[in-house]
C-alpha positions in Angstrom: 105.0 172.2 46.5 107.0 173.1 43.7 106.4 176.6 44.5 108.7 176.9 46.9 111.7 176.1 45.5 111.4 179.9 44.4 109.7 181.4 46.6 109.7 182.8 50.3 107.7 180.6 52.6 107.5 178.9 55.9 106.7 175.2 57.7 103.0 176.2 57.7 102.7 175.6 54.1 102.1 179.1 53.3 103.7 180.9 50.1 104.6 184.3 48.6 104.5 184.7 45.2 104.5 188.3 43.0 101.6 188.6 41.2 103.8 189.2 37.5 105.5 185.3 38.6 101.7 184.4 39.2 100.7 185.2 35.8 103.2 182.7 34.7 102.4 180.0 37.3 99.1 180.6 37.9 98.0 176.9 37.3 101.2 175.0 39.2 99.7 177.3 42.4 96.4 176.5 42.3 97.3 172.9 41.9 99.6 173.8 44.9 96.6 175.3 46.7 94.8 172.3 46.1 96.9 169.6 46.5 98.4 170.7 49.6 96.3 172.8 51.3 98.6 175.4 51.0 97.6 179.3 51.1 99.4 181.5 48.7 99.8 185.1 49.0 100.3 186.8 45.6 102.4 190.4 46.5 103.4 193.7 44.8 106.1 195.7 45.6 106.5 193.1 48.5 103.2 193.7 50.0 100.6 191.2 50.1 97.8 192.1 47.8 95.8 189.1 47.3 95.1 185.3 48.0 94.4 181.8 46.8 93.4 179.2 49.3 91.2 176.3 49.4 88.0 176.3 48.9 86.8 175.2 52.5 88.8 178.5 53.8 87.5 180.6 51.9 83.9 179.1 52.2 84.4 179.4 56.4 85.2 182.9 56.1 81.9 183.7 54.1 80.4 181.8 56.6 81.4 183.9 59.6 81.1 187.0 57.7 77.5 186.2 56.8 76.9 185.2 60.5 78.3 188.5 61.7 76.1 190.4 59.8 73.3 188.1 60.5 73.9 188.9 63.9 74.8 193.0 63.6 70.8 192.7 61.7 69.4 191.0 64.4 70.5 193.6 66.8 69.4 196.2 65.1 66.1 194.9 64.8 65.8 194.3 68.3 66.7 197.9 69.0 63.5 199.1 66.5 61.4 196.8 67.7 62.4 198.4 71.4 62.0 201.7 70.2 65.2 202.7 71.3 66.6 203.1 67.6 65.0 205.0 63.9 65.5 202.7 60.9 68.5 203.3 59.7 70.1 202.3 56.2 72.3 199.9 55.8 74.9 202.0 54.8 74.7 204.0 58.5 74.5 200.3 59.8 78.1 199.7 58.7 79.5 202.7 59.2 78.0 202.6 63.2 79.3 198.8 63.2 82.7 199.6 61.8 83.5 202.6 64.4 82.6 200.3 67.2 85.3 197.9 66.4 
């Protein structure tokens, strides 16, 4: 990737780039992205604030996110339907899911 001539990366094909050199390289990465299956992290101040990777990453991710909450529903509806929990909101949903993490 030509990306990496100038930037900080490793074997695994995965690249750091600041976001102000992404501005002006935004079109050589995503052709890096999608040539190479690469992942590219854009940073600020050295942290990593962002990402571009292929599609099919970033489409299994929604997938097992969606699942999750598929999943965190389904529970919840079991526990009305058992009478052992009130309807709740979804906002209270997340909130009870997130502290038992």
């Amino acid at each position: 990737m030509t990306a990496e001539a100038h930037t900080p990366h490793d074997v695994s094909g995965v690249v750091e780039v600041s976001v102000s050199e992404a501005r002006d390289r935004l079109a050589e990465l995503v052709d890096a992205v999608r040539d190479e299956d690469s992942v590219v992290y854009l940073t600020r101040r050295g942290k990593r604030v962002a990402a571009l990777m292929p599609p099919d990453i970033a489409e299994n991710y929604e997938k097992i996110e969606d699942e999750y909450w598929s999943r965190r529903a389904d529970e919840a509806h079991a526990r009305i339907a058992a009478g052992e929990d009130e309807v709740i909101s979804f906002d209270r949903l997340v909130a009870e899911t997130e502290g038992r993490r």
